[in-house]
C-alpha positions in Angstrom: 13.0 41.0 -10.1 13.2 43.8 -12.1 9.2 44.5 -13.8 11.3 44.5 -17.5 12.9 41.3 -17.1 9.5 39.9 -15.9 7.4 40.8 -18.7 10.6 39.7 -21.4 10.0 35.9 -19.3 6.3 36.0 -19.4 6.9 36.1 -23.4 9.8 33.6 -23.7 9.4 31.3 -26.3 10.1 27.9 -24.0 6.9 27.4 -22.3 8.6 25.9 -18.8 9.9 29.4 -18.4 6.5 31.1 -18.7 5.0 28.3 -16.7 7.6 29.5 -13.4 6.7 33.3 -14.6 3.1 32.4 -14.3 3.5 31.7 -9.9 5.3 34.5 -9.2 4.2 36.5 -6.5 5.3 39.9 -7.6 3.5 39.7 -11.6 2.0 42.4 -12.2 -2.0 42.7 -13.1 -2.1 43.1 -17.0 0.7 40.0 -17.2 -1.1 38.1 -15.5 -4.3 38.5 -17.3 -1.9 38.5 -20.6 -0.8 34.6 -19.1 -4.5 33.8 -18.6 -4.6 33.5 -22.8 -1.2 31.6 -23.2 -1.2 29.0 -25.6 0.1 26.1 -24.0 -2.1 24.5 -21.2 0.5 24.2 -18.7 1.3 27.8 -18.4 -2.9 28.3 -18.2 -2.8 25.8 -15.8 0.0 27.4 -13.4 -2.1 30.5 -13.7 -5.1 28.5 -12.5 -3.1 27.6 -9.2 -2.6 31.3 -8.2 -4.4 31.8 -4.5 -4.6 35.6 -5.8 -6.4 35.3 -9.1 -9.4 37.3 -9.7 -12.6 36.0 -10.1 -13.1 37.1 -14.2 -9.7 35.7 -14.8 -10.6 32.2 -13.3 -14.3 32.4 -15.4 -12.1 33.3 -18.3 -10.2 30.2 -17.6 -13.2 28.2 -16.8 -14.4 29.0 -20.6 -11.8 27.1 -22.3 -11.9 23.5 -22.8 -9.0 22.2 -21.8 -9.0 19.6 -19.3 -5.4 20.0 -17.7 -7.1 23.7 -16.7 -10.3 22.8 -16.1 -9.2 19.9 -13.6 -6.9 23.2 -11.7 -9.6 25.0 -11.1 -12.4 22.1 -10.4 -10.1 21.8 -7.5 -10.9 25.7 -6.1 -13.4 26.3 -3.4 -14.2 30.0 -4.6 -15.4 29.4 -8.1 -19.2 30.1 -8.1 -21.2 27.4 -7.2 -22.9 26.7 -10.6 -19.5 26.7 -11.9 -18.2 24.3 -9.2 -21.3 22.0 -9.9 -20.4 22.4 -13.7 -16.9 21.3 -13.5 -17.8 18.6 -11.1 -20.3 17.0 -13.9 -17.8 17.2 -16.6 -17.5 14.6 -19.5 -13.4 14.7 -18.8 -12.8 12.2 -15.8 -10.0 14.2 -15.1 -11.9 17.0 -14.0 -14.9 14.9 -12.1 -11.8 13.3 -9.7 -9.9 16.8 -9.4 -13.6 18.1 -8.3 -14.1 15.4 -6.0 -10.1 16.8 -4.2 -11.6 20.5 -3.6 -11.1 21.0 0.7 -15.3 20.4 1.1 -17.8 19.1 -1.5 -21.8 19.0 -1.4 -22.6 15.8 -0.1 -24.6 15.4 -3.6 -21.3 15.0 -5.2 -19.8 12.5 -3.0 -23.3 10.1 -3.8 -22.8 11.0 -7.7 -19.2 9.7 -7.5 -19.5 6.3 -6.1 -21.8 5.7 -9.1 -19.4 7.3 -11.5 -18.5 5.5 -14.4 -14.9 6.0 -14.4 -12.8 4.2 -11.8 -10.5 7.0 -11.4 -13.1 9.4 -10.2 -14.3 6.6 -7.8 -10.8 6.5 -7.1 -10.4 9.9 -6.1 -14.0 9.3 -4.0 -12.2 6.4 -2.0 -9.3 9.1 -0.7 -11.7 11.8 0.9 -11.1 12.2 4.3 -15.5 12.5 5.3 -16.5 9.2 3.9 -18.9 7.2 5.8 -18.6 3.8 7.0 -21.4 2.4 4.5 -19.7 4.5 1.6 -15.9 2.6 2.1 -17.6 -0.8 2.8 -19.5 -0.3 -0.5 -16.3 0.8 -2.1 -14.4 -1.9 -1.0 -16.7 -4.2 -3.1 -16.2 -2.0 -6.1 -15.8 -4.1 -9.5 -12.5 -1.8 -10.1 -8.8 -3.3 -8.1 -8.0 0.3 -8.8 -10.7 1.4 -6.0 -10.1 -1.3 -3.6 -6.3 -0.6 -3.7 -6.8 2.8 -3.2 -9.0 2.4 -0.3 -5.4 0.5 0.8 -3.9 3.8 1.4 -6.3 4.3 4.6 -6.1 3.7 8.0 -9.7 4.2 9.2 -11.3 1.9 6.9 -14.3 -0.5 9.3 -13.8 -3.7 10.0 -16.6 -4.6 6.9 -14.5 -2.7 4.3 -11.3 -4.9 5.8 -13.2 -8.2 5.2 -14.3 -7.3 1.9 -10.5 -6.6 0.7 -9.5 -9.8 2.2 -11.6 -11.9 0.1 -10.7 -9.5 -3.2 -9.7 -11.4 -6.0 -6.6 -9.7 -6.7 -3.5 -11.7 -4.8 -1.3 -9.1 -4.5 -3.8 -6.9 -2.6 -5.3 -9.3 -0.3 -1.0 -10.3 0.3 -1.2 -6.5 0.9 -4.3 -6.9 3.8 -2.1 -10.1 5.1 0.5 -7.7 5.6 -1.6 -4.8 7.5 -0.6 -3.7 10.8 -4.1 -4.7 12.7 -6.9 -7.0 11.4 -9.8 -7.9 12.3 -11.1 -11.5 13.5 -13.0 -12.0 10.4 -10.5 -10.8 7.8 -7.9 -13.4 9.6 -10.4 -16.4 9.5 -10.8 -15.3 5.5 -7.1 -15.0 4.6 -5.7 -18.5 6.6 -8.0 -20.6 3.8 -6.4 -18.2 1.6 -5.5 -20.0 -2.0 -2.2 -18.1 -2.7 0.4 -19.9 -0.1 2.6 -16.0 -0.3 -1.0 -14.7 1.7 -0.7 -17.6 4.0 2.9 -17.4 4.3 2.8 -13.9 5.5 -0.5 -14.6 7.6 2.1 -16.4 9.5 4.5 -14.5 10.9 2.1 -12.0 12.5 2.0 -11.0 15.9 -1.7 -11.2 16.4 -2.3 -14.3 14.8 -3.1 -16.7 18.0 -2.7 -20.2 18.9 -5.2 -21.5 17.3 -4.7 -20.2 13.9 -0.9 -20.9 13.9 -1.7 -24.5 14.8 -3.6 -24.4 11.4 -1.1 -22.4 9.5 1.8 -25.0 11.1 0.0 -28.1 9.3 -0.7 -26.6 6.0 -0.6 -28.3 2.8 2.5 -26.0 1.4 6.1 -26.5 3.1 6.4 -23.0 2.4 3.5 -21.9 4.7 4.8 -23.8 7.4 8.5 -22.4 6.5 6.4 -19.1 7.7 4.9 -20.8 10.9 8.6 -21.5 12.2 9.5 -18.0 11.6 6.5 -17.1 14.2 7.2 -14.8 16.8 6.0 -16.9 19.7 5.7 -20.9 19.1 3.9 -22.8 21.1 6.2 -26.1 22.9 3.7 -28.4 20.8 4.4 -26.5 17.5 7.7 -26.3 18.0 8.4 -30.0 18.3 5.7 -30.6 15.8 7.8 -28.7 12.9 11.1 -29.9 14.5 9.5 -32.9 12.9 8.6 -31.6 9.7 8.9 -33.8 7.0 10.4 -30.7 4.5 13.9 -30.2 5.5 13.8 -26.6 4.8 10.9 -26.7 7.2 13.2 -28.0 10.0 16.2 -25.3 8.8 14.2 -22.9 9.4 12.9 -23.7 12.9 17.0 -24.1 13.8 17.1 -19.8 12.9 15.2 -19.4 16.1 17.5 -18.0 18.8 15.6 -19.5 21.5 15.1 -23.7 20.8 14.3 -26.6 23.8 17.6 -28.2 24.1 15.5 -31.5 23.4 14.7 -30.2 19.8 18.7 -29.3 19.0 19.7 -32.9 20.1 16.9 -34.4 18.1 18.0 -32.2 14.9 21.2 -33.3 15.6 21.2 -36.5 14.3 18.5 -35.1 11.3 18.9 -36.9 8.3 19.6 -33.8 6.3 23.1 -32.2 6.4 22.2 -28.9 6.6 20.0 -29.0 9.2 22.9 -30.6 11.7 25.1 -28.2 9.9 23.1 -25.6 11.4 23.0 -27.1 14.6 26.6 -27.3 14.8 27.0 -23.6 14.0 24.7 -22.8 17.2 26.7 -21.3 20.4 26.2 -22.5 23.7 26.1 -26.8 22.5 26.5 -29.0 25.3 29.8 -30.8 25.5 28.4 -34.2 24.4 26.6 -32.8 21.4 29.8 -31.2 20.2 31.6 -34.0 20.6 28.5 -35.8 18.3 28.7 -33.5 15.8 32.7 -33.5 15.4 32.5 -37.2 14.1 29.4 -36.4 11.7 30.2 -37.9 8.4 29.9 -35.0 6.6 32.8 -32.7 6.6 30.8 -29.6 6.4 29.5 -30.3 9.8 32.4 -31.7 11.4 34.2 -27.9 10.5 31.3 -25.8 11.3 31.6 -27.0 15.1 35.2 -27.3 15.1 35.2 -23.7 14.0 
Protein backbone atom coordinates (compact mmCIF):
# COMPACT_ATOMS: atom_id res chain seq x y z
CA UNK A 1 0.00 0.00 0.00
CA UNK A 2 1.08 3.16 -1.02
CA UNK A 3 3.02 5.07 2.36
CA UNK A 4 0.28 8.17 1.61
CA UNK A 5 -2.69 6.25 1.74
CA UNK A 6 -1.30 4.59 4.98
CA UNK A 7 -0.70 7.53 6.94
CA UNK A 8 -4.39 9.24 5.47
CA UNK A 9 -5.91 5.55 7.39
CA UNK A 10 -3.81 5.81 10.43
CA UNK A 11 -5.83 9.35 10.82
CA UNK A 12 -9.34 8.25 9.73
CA UNK A 13 -11.86 9.38 11.85
CA UNK A 14 -13.65 5.70 12.40
CA UNK A 15 -11.56 4.06 14.87
CA UNK A 16 -12.08 0.24 13.30
CA UNK A 17 -10.11 1.57 10.45
CA UNK A 18 -7.14 2.73 12.49
CA UNK A 19 -7.51 -0.35 14.62
CA UNK A 20 -6.69 -2.64 11.05
CA UNK A 21 -3.91 0.26 10.18
CA UNK A 22 -2.50 -0.28 13.56
CA UNK A 23 -1.39 -4.47 12.48
CA UNK A 24 -0.02 -3.79 9.45
CA UNK A 25 3.17 -5.15 8.68
CA UNK A 26 4.59 -2.49 6.38
CA UNK A 27 3.66 0.90 8.99
CA UNK A 28 6.21 2.87 9.08
CA UNK A 29 8.21 3.91 12.48
CA UNK A 30 6.91 7.46 13.30
CA UNK A 31 3.08 6.06 12.54
CA UNK A 32 3.36 3.65 14.56
CA UNK A 33 4.71 5.60 17.50
CA UNK A 34 1.95 8.34 16.37
CA UNK A 35 -0.79 5.09 16.93
CA UNK A 36 0.85 4.39 20.28
CA UNK A 37 -1.06 7.88 21.56
CA UNK A 38 -4.48 7.18 19.84
CA UNK A 39 -7.37 7.98 21.62
CA UNK A 40 -9.49 5.11 21.55
CA UNK A 41 -8.20 1.99 23.53
CA UNK A 42 -8.86 -0.46 20.88
CA UNK A 43 -6.52 1.04 18.36
CA UNK A 44 -3.82 1.27 21.58
CA UNK A 45 -4.63 -2.05 22.11
CA UNK A 46 -3.98 -3.42 18.41
CA UNK A 47 -0.68 -1.58 18.68
CA UNK A 48 0.04 -3.58 21.87
CA UNK A 49 -0.31 -6.97 19.86
CA UNK A 50 2.46 -5.98 17.40
CA UNK A 51 5.38 -8.85 17.67
CA UNK A 52 7.73 -5.89 16.32
CA UNK A 53 7.06 -3.06 18.76
CA UNK A 54 9.92 -1.49 20.40
CA UNK A 55 10.56 -1.67 23.79
CA UNK A 56 9.89 2.46 24.75
CA UNK A 57 6.69 2.16 22.71
CA UNK A 58 5.36 -0.87 24.90
CA UNK A 59 6.68 1.14 28.39
CA UNK A 60 4.82 4.11 26.85
CA UNK A 61 1.82 1.90 26.60
CA UNK A 62 2.41 0.33 29.86
CA UNK A 63 2.05 4.01 31.38
CA UNK A 64 -1.45 4.52 30.65
CA UNK A 65 -4.25 3.16 32.64
CA UNK A 66 -6.32 1.53 30.52
CA UNK A 67 -7.13 -1.94 31.24
CA UNK A 68 -8.07 -3.21 27.64
CA UNK A 69 -4.17 -2.18 26.99
CA UNK A 70 -2.79 -3.08 29.91
CA UNK A 71 -4.37 -6.67 29.76
CA UNK A 72 -2.43 -6.85 25.80
CA UNK A 73 0.60 -6.34 27.01
CA UNK A 74 0.38 -8.31 30.62
CA UNK A 75 0.13 -11.06 28.02
CA UNK A 76 3.96 -10.30 26.51
CA UNK A 77 6.87 -12.31 27.62
CA UNK A 78 9.51 -9.40 26.70
CA UNK A 79 8.24 -6.60 28.95
CA UNK A 80 10.84 -6.12 31.74
CA UNK A 81 10.34 -8.21 34.55
CA UNK A 82 9.36 -5.51 37.10
CA UNK A 83 6.96 -4.48 34.62
CA UNK A 84 5.65 -8.06 34.04
CA UNK A 85 5.42 -8.55 37.97
CA UNK A 86 3.57 -5.05 37.93
CA UNK A 87 0.92 -5.83 35.49
CA UNK A 88 0.59 -9.28 36.99
CA UNK A 89 -0.41 -7.57 40.58
CA UNK A 90 -2.82 -5.18 39.00
CA UNK A 91 -6.09 -4.01 40.84
CA UNK A 92 -7.99 -4.59 37.19
CA UNK A 93 -8.86 -8.46 37.14
CA UNK A 94 -8.64 -8.19 33.68
CA UNK A 95 -5.12 -7.68 33.57
CA UNK A 96 -4.19 -10.30 36.69
CA UNK A 97 -5.96 -13.27 34.20
CA UNK A 98 -4.41 -11.85 30.90
CA UNK A 99 -0.99 -12.04 33.06
CA UNK A 100 -1.67 -15.34 34.19
CA UNK A 101 -2.03 -16.36 29.75
CA UNK A 102 1.67 -15.05 29.02
CA UNK A 103 3.60 -18.53 27.24
CA UNK A 104 5.67 -19.05 30.99
CA UNK A 105 4.95 -17.33 34.31
CA UNK A 106 7.19 -17.36 37.66
CA UNK A 107 5.86 -20.01 39.56
CA UNK A 108 5.20 -17.13 42.34
CA UNK A 109 2.41 -16.04 40.20
CA UNK A 110 0.69 -19.27 39.64
CA UNK A 111 0.65 -19.65 43.95
CA UNK A 112 -0.71 -15.85 44.07
CA UNK A 113 -3.51 -16.70 41.65
CA UNK A 114 -5.23 -19.67 43.20
CA UNK A 115 -5.66 -17.23 46.12
CA UNK A 116 -6.90 -14.49 43.96
CA UNK A 117 -9.89 -12.86 44.84
CA UNK A 118 -11.50 -12.76 41.62
CA UNK A 119 -12.86 -15.93 40.09
CA UNK A 120 -11.94 -14.97 36.74
CA UNK A 121 -8.30 -14.75 37.41
CA UNK A 122 -8.60 -18.14 39.15
CA UNK A 123 -10.29 -18.93 36.09
CA UNK A 124 -7.69 -18.18 33.83
CA UNK A 125 -5.18 -20.14 36.66
CA UNK A 126 -7.40 -23.37 36.07
CA UNK A 127 -6.55 -23.23 32.02
CA UNK A 128 -2.55 -23.23 32.28
CA UNK A 129 -1.13 -26.00 30.70
CA UNK A 130 1.88 -26.59 33.98
CA UNK A 131 -0.50 -26.95 36.77
CA UNK A 132 0.20 -29.54 39.29
CA UNK A 133 -1.93 -32.26 40.43
CA UNK A 134 -2.48 -30.74 44.04
CA UNK A 135 -3.12 -27.25 42.32
CA UNK A 136 -6.36 -28.74 39.94
CA UNK A 137 -7.56 -30.90 42.90
CA UNK A 138 -7.53 -27.73 45.10
CA UNK A 139 -9.21 -25.94 42.25
CA UNK A 140 -11.70 -28.26 41.75
CA UNK A 141 -12.96 -27.47 45.30
CA UNK A 142 -12.94 -23.84 44.53
CA UNK A 143 -16.20 -21.91 46.15
CA UNK A 144 -16.57 -20.36 42.37
CA UNK A 145 -18.87 -22.97 39.48
CA UNK A 146 -17.00 -20.55 37.24
CA UNK A 147 -13.52 -22.41 38.27
CA UNK A 148 -14.83 -25.85 38.50
CA UNK A 149 -16.41 -25.49 35.05
CA UNK A 150 -13.47 -24.25 33.59
CA UNK A 151 -11.31 -26.94 34.87
CA UNK A 152 -14.16 -28.90 32.60
CA UNK A 153 -12.45 -27.84 29.54
CA UNK A 154 -9.36 -30.32 30.53
CA UNK A 155 -8.44 -33.53 29.75
CA UNK A 156 -5.64 -34.27 32.27
CA UNK A 157 -7.31 -33.37 35.26
CA UNK A 158 -6.38 -36.48 38.34
CA UNK A 159 -8.61 -38.75 39.30
CA UNK A 160 -9.04 -36.39 42.93
CA UNK A 161 -10.00 -33.22 40.86
CA UNK A 162 -12.68 -35.80 38.88
CA UNK A 163 -14.24 -36.76 42.25
CA UNK A 164 -14.41 -33.46 43.59
CA UNK A 165 -16.53 -32.18 40.37
CA UNK A 166 -18.72 -35.09 40.75
CA UNK A 167 -19.96 -34.20 44.04
CA UNK A 168 -20.19 -30.28 42.92
CA UNK A 169 -23.25 -28.77 43.78
CA UNK A 170 -24.05 -27.44 40.51
CA UNK A 171 -26.33 -30.18 38.42
CA UNK A 172 -25.64 -29.25 35.20
CA UNK A 173 -21.84 -29.74 35.78
CA UNK A 174 -21.77 -32.85 37.56
CA UNK A 175 -24.54 -33.94 34.37
CA UNK A 176 -21.48 -32.62 32.54
CA UNK A 177 -18.85 -35.24 34.59
CA UNK A 178 -21.79 -37.96 33.98
CA UNK A 179 -21.29 -37.36 30.52
CA UNK A 180 -17.21 -37.54 30.38
CA UNK A 181 -15.55 -39.82 28.16
CA UNK A 182 -13.51 -41.86 31.10
CA UNK A 183 -14.24 -41.79 34.93
CA UNK A 184 -12.86 -42.95 37.53
CA UNK A 185 -14.25 -45.72 40.11
CA UNK A 186 -14.88 -43.23 42.66
CA UNK A 187 -16.48 -40.46 40.69
CA UNK A 188 -19.05 -43.34 39.31
CA UNK A 189 -19.80 -44.72 42.89
CA UNK A 190 -20.49 -40.64 43.67
CA UNK A 191 -22.76 -39.84 40.69
CA UNK A 192 -25.14 -43.33 40.75
CA UNK A 193 -26.58 -41.87 44.38
CA UNK A 194 -26.76 -38.85 42.42
CA UNK A 195 -30.02 -36.61 43.47
CA UNK A 196 -30.75 -35.14 39.98
CA UNK A 197 -32.41 -38.36 38.02
CA UNK A 198 -30.89 -36.32 34.34
CA UNK A 199 -27.15 -37.39 36.20
CA UNK A 200 -28.41 -40.81 36.78
CA UNK A 201 -30.13 -41.09 33.56
CA UNK A 202 -27.01 -40.40 31.63
CA UNK A 203 -24.77 -42.46 34.23
CA UNK A 204 -26.72 -45.04 32.42
CA UNK A 205 -26.10 -45.39 29.18
CA UNK A 206 -22.28 -45.45 29.59
CA UNK A 207 -20.13 -47.93 28.27
CA UNK A 208 -17.98 -48.36 31.33
CA UNK A 209 -20.53 -48.49 33.80
CA UNK A 210 -20.46 -52.45 34.79
CA UNK A 211 -22.80 -54.95 35.99
CA UNK A 212 -23.03 -54.19 39.14
CA UNK A 213 -23.85 -50.59 38.92
CA UNK A 214 -26.42 -51.07 36.05
CA UNK A 215 -28.23 -53.55 38.30
CA UNK A 216 -28.50 -50.54 40.69
CA UNK A 217 -29.32 -47.95 38.09
CA UNK A 218 -31.99 -50.66 36.58
CA UNK A 219 -34.05 -50.63 40.08
CA UNK A 220 -33.96 -46.99 40.70
CA UNK A 221 -36.63 -45.08 42.30
CA UNK A 222 -37.28 -42.77 38.86
CA UNK A 223 -38.87 -44.58 35.71
CA UNK A 224 -36.93 -42.29 33.93
CA UNK A 225 -33.48 -43.68 35.24
CA UNK A 226 -34.44 -47.00 34.43
CA UNK A 227 -35.84 -45.66 30.78
CA UNK A 228 -31.83 -44.97 30.71
CA UNK A 229 -30.85 -48.51 31.95
CA UNK A 230 -32.78 -50.13 28.84
CA UNK A 231 -31.06 -47.96 26.55
CA UNK A 232 -27.67 -49.66 27.97
CA UNK A 233 -25.25 -50.76 25.56
CA UNK A 234 -24.91 -54.33 26.93
CA UNK A 235 -27.84 -55.76 29.23
CA UNK A 236 -27.34 -58.39 31.25
CA UNK A 237 -30.22 -61.63 30.49
CA UNK A 238 -31.38 -60.87 34.18
CA UNK A 239 -31.83 -57.09 33.59
CA UNK A 240 -33.31 -57.55 30.55
CA UNK A 241 -36.25 -59.62 31.73
CA UNK A 242 -36.18 -57.68 34.88
CA UNK A 243 -37.25 -54.27 32.91
CA UNK A 244 -39.25 -56.31 30.33
CA UNK A 245 -41.19 -56.47 33.59
CA UNK A 246 -41.05 -52.95 34.50
CA UNK A 247 -44.04 -51.76 35.99
CA UNK A 248 -43.72 -48.02 33.82
CA UNK A 249 -44.86 -48.74 30.47
CA UNK A 250 -42.50 -46.40 28.88
CA UNK A 251 -39.96 -48.42 30.76
CA UNK A 252 -40.92 -51.57 28.82
CA UNK A 253 -41.22 -49.32 25.28
CA UNK A 254 -38.10 -48.59 25.57
CA UNK A 255 -36.47 -51.93 26.22
CA UNK A 256 -38.65 -53.11 22.78
CA UNK A 257 -36.02 -50.18 20.75
CA UNK A 258 -33.30 -52.67 21.39
CA UNK A 259 -32.38 -54.45 18.13
CA UNK A 260 -31.28 -57.45 19.79
CA UNK A 261 -34.27 -58.85 22.41
CA UNK A 262 -34.66 -62.92 23.73
CA UNK A 263 -37.47 -64.04 21.71
CA UNK A 264 -38.97 -65.00 25.26
CA UNK A 265 -39.20 -61.21 26.18
CA UNK A 266 -41.01 -60.22 22.62
CA UNK A 267 -43.71 -62.97 23.28
CA UNK A 268 -44.09 -61.93 26.86
CA UNK A 269 -44.53 -58.05 25.63
CA UNK A 270 -46.77 -59.27 23.30
CA UNK A 271 -49.62 -59.78 25.25
CA UNK A 272 -48.41 -56.39 27.61
CA UNK A 273 -51.26 -54.66 28.86
CA UNK A 274 -50.21 -51.45 27.22
CA UNK A 275 -50.99 -50.85 23.52
CA UNK A 276 -48.00 -49.32 22.56
CA UNK A 277 -45.73 -51.60 23.83
CA UNK A 278 -47.41 -54.60 21.60
CA UNK A 279 -47.66 -51.99 19.04
CA UNK A 280 -44.13 -51.91 19.02
CA UNK A 281 -43.74 -55.48 19.08
CA UNK A 282 -45.76 -55.77 16.11
CA UNK A 283 -43.71 -53.28 14.13
CA UNK A 284 -40.51 -55.62 14.91
CA UNK A 285 -39.19 -57.72 11.70
CA UNK A 286 -38.30 -61.18 11.76
CA UNK A 287 -41.84 -62.28 14.30
CA UNK A 288 -42.53 -65.77 14.37
CA UNK A 289 -45.44 -66.96 12.43
CA UNK A 290 -47.66 -67.59 15.57
CA UNK A 291 -46.95 -64.28 17.14
CA UNK A 292 -48.05 -62.49 14.00
CA UNK A 293 -50.88 -64.32 13.72
CA UNK A 294 -51.45 -63.14 17.82
CA UNK A 295 -50.93 -59.85 17.16
CA UNK A 296 -53.33 -59.65 13.93
CA UNK A 297 -56.46 -60.31 16.20
CA UNK A 298 -55.20 -57.70 18.99
CA UNK A 299 -58.10 -55.57 19.93
CA UNK A 300 -56.61 -52.58 19.20
CA UNK A 301 -56.59 -51.49 15.60
CA UNK A 302 -53.32 -49.79 15.84
CA UNK A 303 -51.68 -53.06 16.36
CA UNK A 304 -53.64 -55.21 14.28
CA UNK A 305 -52.28 -52.67 11.11
CA UNK A 306 -48.80 -52.21 12.31
CA UNK A 307 -48.14 -56.09 11.71
CA UNK A 308 -50.37 -56.38 8.88
CA UNK A 309 -48.31 -53.56 7.33
Amino acid sequence: MPEPLLRQLAEDEDYDVRKATALRPDLPGDLLRTLVTDPHTLVRANVARRLDLPLDCLLSLATGGDPDVLATLARRTDLPASVREWLAASAEPLVRSAALQAWTVPESWLARAETDADPDVRSALARRPDLSPEVLERLAHDESGTVRRTLLERNDLPDGAILALAQAPEPDLRLQVASAEELPAAALEALLTDESTDVRTILAVRPDLGPERLARLAADESAEVRRGAALAPTLPPELLRQLSADPNAGVRRTLLTRRELPAEVIRELAADPDEGVRLLVAGRAGLPADLREQLAADPDENVRREVAG
